[in-house]
MIPANU-677697 format. One record per residue (C-alpha): residue number from 1; chain; x, y, z. Coordinates in steps of 0.5 Angstrom, whole numbers, plus 500, padded with zeros to 3 digits. Each point is the difference from the previous one (the first is absolute). Example, Ala and Ser with C-alpha at 12.3 -4.5 7.8 and 13.67 -1.06 7.14 Angstrom:
residues 2
 pos unit east north  up
   1    A  525   491 516
   2    A  502   507 498
end
This chain:
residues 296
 pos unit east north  up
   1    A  561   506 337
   2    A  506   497 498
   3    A  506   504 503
   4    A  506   498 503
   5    A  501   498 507
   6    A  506   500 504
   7    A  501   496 507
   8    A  504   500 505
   9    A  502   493 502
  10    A  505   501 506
  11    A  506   503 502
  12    A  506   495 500
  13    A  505   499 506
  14    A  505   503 495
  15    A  496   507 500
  16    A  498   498 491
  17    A  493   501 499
  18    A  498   496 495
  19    A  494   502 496
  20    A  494   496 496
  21    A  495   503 495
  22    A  495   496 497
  23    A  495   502 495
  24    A  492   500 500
  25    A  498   495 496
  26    A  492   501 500
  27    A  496   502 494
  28    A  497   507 504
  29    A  500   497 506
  30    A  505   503 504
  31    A  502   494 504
  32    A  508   501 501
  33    A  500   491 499
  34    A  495   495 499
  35    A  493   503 500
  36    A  496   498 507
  37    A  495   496 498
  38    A  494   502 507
  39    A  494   502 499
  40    A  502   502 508
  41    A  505   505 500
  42    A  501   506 497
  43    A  507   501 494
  44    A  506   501 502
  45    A  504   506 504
  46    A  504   502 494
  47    A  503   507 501
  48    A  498   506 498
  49    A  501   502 492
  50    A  498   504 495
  51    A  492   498 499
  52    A  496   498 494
  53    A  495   506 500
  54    A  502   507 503
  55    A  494   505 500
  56    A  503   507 497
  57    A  498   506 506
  58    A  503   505 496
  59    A  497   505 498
  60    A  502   500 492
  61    A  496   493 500
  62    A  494   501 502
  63    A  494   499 501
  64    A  502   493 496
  65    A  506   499 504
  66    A  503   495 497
  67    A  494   495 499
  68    A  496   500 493
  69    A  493   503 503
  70    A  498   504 505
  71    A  492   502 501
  72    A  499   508 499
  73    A  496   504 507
  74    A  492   498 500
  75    A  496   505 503
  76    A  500   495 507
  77    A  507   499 500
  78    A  508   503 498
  79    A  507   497 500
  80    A  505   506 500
  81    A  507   499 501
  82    A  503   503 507
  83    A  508   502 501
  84    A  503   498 507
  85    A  494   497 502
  86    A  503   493 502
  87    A  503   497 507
  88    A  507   502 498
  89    A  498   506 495
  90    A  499   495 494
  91    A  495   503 495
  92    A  494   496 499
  93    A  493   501 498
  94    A  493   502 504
  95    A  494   497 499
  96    A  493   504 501
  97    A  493   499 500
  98    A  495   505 500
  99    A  493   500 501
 100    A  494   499 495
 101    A  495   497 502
 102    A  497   493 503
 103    A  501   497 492
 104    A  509   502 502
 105    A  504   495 500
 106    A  502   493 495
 107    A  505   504 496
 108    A  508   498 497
 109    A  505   505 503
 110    A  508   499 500
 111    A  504   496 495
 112    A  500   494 495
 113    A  505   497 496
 114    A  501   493 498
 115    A  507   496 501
 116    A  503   494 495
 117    A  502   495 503
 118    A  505   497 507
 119    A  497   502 505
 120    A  493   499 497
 121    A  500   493 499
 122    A  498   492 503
 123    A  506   500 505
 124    A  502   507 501
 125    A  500   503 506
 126    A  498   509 499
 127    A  500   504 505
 128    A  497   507 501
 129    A  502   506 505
 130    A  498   507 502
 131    A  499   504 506
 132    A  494   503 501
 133    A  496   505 503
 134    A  493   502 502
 135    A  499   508 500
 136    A  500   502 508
 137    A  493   502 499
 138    A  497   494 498
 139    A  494   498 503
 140    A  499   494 495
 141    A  492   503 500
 142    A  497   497 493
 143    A  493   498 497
 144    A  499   493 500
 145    A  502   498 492
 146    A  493   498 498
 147    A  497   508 499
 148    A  495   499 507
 149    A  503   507 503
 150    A  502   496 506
 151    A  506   500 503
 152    A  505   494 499
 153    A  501   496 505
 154    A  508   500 496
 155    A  503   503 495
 156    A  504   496 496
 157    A  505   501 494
 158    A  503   494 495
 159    A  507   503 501
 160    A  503   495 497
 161    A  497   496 493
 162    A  504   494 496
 163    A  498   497 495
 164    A  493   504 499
 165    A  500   496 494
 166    A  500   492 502
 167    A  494   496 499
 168    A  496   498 504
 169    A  501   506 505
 170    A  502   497 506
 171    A  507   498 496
 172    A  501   509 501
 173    A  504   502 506
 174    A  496   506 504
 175    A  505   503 506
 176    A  493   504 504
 177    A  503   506 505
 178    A  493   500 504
 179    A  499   506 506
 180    A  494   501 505
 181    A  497   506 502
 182    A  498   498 507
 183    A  505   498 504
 184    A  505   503 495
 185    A  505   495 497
 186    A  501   496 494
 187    A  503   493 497
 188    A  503   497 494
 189    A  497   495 497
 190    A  503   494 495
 191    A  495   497 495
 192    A  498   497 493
 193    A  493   502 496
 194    A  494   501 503
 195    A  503   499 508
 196    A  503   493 499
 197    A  505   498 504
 198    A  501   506 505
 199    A  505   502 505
 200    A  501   506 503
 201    A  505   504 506
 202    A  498   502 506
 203    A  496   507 500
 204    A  505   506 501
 205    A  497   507 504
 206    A  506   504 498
 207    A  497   503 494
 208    A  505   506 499
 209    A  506   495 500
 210    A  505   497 494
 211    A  499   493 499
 212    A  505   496 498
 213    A  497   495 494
 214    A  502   493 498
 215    A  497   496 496
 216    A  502   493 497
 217    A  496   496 494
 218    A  502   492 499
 219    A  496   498 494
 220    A  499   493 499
 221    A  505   495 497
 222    A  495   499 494
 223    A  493   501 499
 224    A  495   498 505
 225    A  504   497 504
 226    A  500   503 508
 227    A  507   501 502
 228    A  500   508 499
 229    A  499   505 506
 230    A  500   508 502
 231    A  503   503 505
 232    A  500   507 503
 233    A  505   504 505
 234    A  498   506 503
 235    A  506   503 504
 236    A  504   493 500
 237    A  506   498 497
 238    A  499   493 504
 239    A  499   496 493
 240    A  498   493 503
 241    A  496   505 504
 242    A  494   503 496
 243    A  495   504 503
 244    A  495   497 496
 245    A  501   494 495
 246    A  495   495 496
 247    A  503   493 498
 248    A  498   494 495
 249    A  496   504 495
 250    A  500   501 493
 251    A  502   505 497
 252    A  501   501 493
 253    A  505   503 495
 254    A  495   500 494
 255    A  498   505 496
 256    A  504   507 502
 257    A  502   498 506
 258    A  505   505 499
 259    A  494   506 501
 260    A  501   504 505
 261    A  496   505 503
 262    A  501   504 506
 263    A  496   505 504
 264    A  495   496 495
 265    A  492   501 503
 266    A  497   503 505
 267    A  493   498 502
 268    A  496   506 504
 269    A  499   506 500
 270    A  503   504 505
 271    A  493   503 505
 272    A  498   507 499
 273    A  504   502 507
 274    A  506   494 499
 275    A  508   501 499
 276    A  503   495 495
 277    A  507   500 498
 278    A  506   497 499
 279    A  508   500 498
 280    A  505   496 497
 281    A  507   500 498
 282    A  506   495 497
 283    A  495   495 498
 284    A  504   494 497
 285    A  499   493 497
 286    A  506   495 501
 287    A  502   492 499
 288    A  503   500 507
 289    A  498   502 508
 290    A  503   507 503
 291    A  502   497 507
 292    A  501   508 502
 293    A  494   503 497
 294    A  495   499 506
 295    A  503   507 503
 296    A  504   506 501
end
């Protein structure tokens, strides 16, 4: 995002205060200077500003909130927004599964809209954010995906969906929120298409509790070339410190790379005796890392 940075240099011996600005240069990038060109280490801190993508919670904007699609309530599922429900009164969305039978579940919920554009293209640094939330009576009991009437050893939602239209699958980008029943508890999970190239969190067990969700997408310098990576912050402003991370992959910025979708794709049906919901607030894409989004 280009913006206009002002650094304190130094407060001189006479008591002026001499001020540097400086432009950023980067095609999207959100490099305040030249673009960090490892594949190690994630974007730089840039300070907050306004994003590139905000979702609108008000009630005037609904259901679509600012996107361009959002899929209507299924007989196993709804999707309602809810006032005041955040960690600091914020409005966001609630979403419900409801029981159907052993065939419940592989069903699009949530919202999709495609970008043009930085930061969606070979270079680009993208960052997701939100906070979320499990319903306090979620118990994450739901029928294995393949319509056996079993129990599902993990529930599993696709939350996250870039680039659903890239060829061959595994150049999409799946963001997973996995959550086993038994003991209770849950993970994040970062992969391509097909499961390729994963990398997951440690399991959380305070279902009840609002995260706070930071994801960066480093796509490839240009087409198949292995210098691109994914990260995910959960409750951490530590840049260089992701809580999960996958580096030296291929990610592609070819066809829509710029198609979002968000809450996306449950896989299970939820058990004729489960509980499974979840809430979200201030979802936001940008080209830069918010150092202070990781808490309250």
């Amino acid at each position: 995002m280009r913006r206009d940075l002002v650094s304190l240099v130094g407060l001189l011996a006479a008591g002026l205060v001499s001020l540097a600005s400086c432009s950023d240069p980067g095609g999207g990038s959100g490099d305040a200077g030249p673009p960090d060109s490892s594949i190690d280490s994630p974007g730089p801190d840039a300070p907050p500003a306004t994003p590139f993508f905000q979702m609108d919670y008000a009630a005037g904007a609904a259901p679509i909130a600012g996107w361009t699609s959002t899929q209507p309530d299924n007989a196993d599922h709804t999707m309602t927004r809810a006032a005041g429900i955040g960690p600091d009164g914020q409005d966001g969305y609630r979403l419900v599964m409801d029981h159907v039978g052993p065939n419940g579940g592989d069903n699009y919920w949530g919202h999709r809209r495609v970008f043009t554009g930085a930061p969606f293209a070979y270079g680009d640094r993208a960052y997701f954010r939100w906070r979320f939330r499990w319903l306090p009576n979620t118990d994450c009991r739901a029928y294995e995906q393949m319509g056996t009437g079993l129990l599902a050893g993990v529930y599993r939602n696709k939350i996250l969906i870039v680039n659903d239209a890239s060829s061959p699958m595994t150049s999409r980008f799946v963001l997973t929120v996995e959550c086993d029943p038994s003991p209770l508890g849950f993970y994040w999970k970062l992969q391509k298409g097909g499961g390729v190239d994963p990398a997951r969190t440690p399991i959380n067990t305070s279902i009840a509790a609002w995260v706070q969700v930071q994801v960066e997408l480093q796509y490839s310098s240009a087409a198949g070339v292995a210098d691109g990576a994914y990260r995910i912050w959960i409750d951490n402003n530590v840049m260089t410190a992701p809580t999960a991370e996958l580096t030296g992959i291929v990610l592609q910025a070819d066809v829509e790379p710029g198609d979002v979708q968000f809450g996306a794709y449950f896989n299970n049906g939820v058990f004729s005796d489960g509980h499974i919901g979840w809430e979200h607030t201030e979802f936001q894409i940008d080209d830069d890392f918010d150092a202070g989004w990781g808490g309250f």
